[in-house]
C-alpha positions as CSV (number, residue, x, y, z in Angstrom):
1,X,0.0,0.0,0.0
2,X,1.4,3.3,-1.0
3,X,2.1,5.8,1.7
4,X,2.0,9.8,1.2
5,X,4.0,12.1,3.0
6,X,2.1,15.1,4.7
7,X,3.0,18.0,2.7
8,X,5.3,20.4,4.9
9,X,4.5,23.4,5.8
10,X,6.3,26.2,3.9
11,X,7.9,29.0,5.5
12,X,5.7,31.7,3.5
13,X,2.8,29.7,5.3
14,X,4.3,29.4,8.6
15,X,5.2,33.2,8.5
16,X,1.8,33.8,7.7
17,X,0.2,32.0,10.1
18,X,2.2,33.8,12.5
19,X,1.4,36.9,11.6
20,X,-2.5,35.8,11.7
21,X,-2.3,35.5,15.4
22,X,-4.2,37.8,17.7
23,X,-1.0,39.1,19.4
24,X,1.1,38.7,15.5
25,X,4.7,38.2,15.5
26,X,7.7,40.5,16.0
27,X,10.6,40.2,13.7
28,X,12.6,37.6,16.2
29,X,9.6,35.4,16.2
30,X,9.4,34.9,12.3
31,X,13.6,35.2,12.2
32,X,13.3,31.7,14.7
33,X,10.6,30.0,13.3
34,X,12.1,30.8,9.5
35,X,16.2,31.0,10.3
36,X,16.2,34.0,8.7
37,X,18.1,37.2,8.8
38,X,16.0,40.0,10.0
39,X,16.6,42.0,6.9
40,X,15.1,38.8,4.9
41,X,12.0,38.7,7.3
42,X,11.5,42.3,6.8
43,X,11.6,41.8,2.5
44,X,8.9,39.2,3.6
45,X,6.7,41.7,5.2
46,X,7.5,44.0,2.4
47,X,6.3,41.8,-0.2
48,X,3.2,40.4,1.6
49,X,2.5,43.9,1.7
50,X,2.6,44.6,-2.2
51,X,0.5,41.5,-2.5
52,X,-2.3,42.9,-1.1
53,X,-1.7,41.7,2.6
54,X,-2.3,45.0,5.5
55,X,-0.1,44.3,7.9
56,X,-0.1,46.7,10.7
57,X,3.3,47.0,13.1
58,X,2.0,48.1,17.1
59,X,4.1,48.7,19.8
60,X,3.9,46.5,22.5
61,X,5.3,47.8,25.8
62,X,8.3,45.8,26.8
63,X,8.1,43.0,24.5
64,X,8.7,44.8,21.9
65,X,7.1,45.9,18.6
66,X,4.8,42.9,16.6
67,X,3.6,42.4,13.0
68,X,-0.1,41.3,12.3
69,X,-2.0,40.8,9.4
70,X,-5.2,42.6,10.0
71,X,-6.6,42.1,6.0
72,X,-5.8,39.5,3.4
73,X,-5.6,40.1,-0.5
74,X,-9.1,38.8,-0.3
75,X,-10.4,41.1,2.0
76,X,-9.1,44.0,0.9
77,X,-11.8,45.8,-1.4
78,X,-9.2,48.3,-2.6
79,X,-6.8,45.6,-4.0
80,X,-10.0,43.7,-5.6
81,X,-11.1,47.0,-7.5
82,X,-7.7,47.3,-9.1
């Protein structure tokens, strides 16, 4: 009987899912879960942002500041219109 892998998650996905959360993700969060740079996590946020993607950036005391995605492509009536 054939077996099939479960499909990994992607770091695009994981990122994203991050992001989604109700308190988001700051920069060191997606950096961990990704093993990226910082300067390649912030590209990321810059290019979820030019896909449609809000993404709002709130301090938060002293934890720091955090990402979150407050509309998707999807949701966003401006991005849909163009």
């Amino acid at each position: 009987m054939p077996t099939t892998n479960p499909k990994t998650q992607t770091k695009s996905a994981s990122v994203i899912a991050l992001l989604s959360r109700g308190k988001g993700a700051s920069i060191d969060d997606i950096c961990q879960a990704t093993k990226w740079q910082t300067h390649s996590a912030r590209a990321f946020l810059t290019g979820l942002r030019k896909k449609g993607y809000v993404i709002i950036r709130e301090q938060c005391g002293d934890e720091g500041t955090a990402y979150r995605i407050t509309q998707t492509p999807d949701q966003n009536p401006q991005r849909a219109a163009s």
